[in-house]
N, C-alpha and C positions, 0 to 999 in steps of 0.2 A: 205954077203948080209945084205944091209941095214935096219930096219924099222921104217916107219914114225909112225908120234902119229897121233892119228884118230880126235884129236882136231886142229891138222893145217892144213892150207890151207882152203880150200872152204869146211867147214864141212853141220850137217844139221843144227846150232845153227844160227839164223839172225844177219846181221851186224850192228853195230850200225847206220848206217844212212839209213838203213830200218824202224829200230824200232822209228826216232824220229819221222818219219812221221805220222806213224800209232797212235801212242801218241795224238799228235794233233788233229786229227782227232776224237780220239774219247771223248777226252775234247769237243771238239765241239759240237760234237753228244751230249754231257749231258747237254751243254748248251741252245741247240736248246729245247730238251725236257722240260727242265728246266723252261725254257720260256714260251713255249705250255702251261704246266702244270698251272703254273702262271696263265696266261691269263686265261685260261677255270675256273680257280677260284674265280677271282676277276668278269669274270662274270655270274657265278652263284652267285656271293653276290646282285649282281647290279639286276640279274635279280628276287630275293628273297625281296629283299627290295622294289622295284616296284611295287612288289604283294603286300607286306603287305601295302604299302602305298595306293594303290590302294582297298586293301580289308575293310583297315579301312575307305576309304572314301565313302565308298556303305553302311557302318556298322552309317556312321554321314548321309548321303541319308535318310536312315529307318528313322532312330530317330526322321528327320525330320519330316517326311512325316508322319510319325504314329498319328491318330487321337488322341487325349486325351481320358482316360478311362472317361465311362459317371461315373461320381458323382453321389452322392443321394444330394437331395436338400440338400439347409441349411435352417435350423430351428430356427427362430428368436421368442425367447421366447416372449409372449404377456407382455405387462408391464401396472402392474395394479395403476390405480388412484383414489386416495382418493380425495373425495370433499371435503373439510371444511370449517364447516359452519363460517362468521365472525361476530361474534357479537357484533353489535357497543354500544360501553359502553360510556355513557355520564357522564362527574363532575361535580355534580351540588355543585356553590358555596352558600357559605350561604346568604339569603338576608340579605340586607346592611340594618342597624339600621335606624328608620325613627328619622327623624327630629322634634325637638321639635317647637313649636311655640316661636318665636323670643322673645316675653313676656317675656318666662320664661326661657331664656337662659341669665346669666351676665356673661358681660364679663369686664372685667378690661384692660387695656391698662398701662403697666410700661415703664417706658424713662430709659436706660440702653446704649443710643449713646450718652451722652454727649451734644445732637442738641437740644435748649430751645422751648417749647413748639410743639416739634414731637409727644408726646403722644396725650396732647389735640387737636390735626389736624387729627390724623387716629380716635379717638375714633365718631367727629365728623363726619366721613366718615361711619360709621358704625349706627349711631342714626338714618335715615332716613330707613334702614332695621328693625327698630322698635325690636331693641335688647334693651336688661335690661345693659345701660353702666352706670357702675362706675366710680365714677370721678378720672380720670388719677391722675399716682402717680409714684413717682420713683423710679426706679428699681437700684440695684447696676450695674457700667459701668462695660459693658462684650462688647467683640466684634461681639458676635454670636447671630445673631436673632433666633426666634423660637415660636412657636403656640403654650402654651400648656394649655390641655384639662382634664378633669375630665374620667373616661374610659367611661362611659353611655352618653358623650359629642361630642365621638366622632365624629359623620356626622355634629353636631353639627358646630364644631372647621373647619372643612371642606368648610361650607357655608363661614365661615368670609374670610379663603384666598381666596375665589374667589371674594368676593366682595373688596379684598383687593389687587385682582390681584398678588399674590406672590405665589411660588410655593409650590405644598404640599408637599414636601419633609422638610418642615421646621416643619411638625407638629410630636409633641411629646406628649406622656402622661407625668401628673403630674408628679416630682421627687419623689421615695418613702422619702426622706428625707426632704422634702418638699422645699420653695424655697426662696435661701437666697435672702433678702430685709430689707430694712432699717426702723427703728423700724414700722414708721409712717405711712408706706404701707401695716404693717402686717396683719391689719382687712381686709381689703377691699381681701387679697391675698387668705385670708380663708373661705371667701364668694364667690366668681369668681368660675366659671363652665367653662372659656376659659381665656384663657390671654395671650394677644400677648403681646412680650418682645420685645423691640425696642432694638438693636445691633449698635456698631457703624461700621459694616460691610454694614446699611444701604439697606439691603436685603426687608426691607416692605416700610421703610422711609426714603430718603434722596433727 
């Protein structure tokens, strides 16, 4: 008598083309869930984020809407002013030296242009102002005219350019060194309280 092994033939262990089926199947089953799973997560994100997008836009609503807290005023310090007082201050110049009477004012007239007889034609311009003139004399040739005057002469020396029409910028005090001139003129130079110097720049005479 024979016996067989309890592993051949149609035992109770599955065949292989049972078990590839069932394989598959349940690959799929895990892929199906898989899925599900997925999905039901991606939206719980979507539906999480909607919220919050939504929650912070009610949260920027408020903000809006919220009235400003009341302030206390503002306080603007008073700002204090001083008057000052201006007090006008006037310069008083010195009065100008009076004028002596024409008498007793000489003047000498010196010819230092070179031009014959320029002295004695201004000095004759000057006689009828009833001035003390000295008889013209020659001065050494310089080219620069000039008024000059004794300092107590001053206002003095003033009247003759106007009557002489030439500008007072030409008037000077005496030189302290006094003023060179050719022997012959020297008295008359050192008697004179004014004396116009004829120039040949021709500033009084030409």
């Amino acid at each position: 008598m024979s016996m067989q092994s309890p592993l051949s033939g149609k035992g109770i262990a599955p065949s292989n083309a049972s078990a590839a089926p069932r394989a598959f199947l349940l690959i799929f089953v895990a892929v199906v869930i898989g899925v599900v799973v997925l999905w039901k997560g991606l939206d719980d994100d979507l539906q999480t984020a909607s919220s919050d997008i939504s929650d912070s836009s009610d949260q920027v609503t408020n903000i809006v809407d919220e009235e400003p807290a009341d302030l206390p005023p503002l306080e603007i310090p008073e700002i204090s002013t001083t008057t000052v007082a201006v007090v006008e201050t006037t310069t008083t110049s010195p009065p100008p030296l009076p004028t002596k009477p024409p008498s007793t004012v000489k003047v000498l007239v010196l010819n230092g242009s070179g031009v014959g007889g320029a002295a004695g034609a201004v000095t004759n311009l000057l006689k009828p102002h009833g001035y003390t003139t000295l008889s013209p004399a020659n001065g050494n040739k310089d080219e620069k005219s000039w008024v000059y005057y004794k300092p107590e002469f001053s206002p003095d020396a003033k009247g003759v350019t106007d009557i002489l029409d030439i500008m007072p910028d030409l008037l000077t005090s005496f030189p302290t060194n006094g003023l060179s001139v050719p022997e012959g003129s020297v008295d008359r130079v050192s008697t004179a309280d004014v004396i116009v110097f004829l120039g040949s720049d021709k500033e009084i005479y030409g």
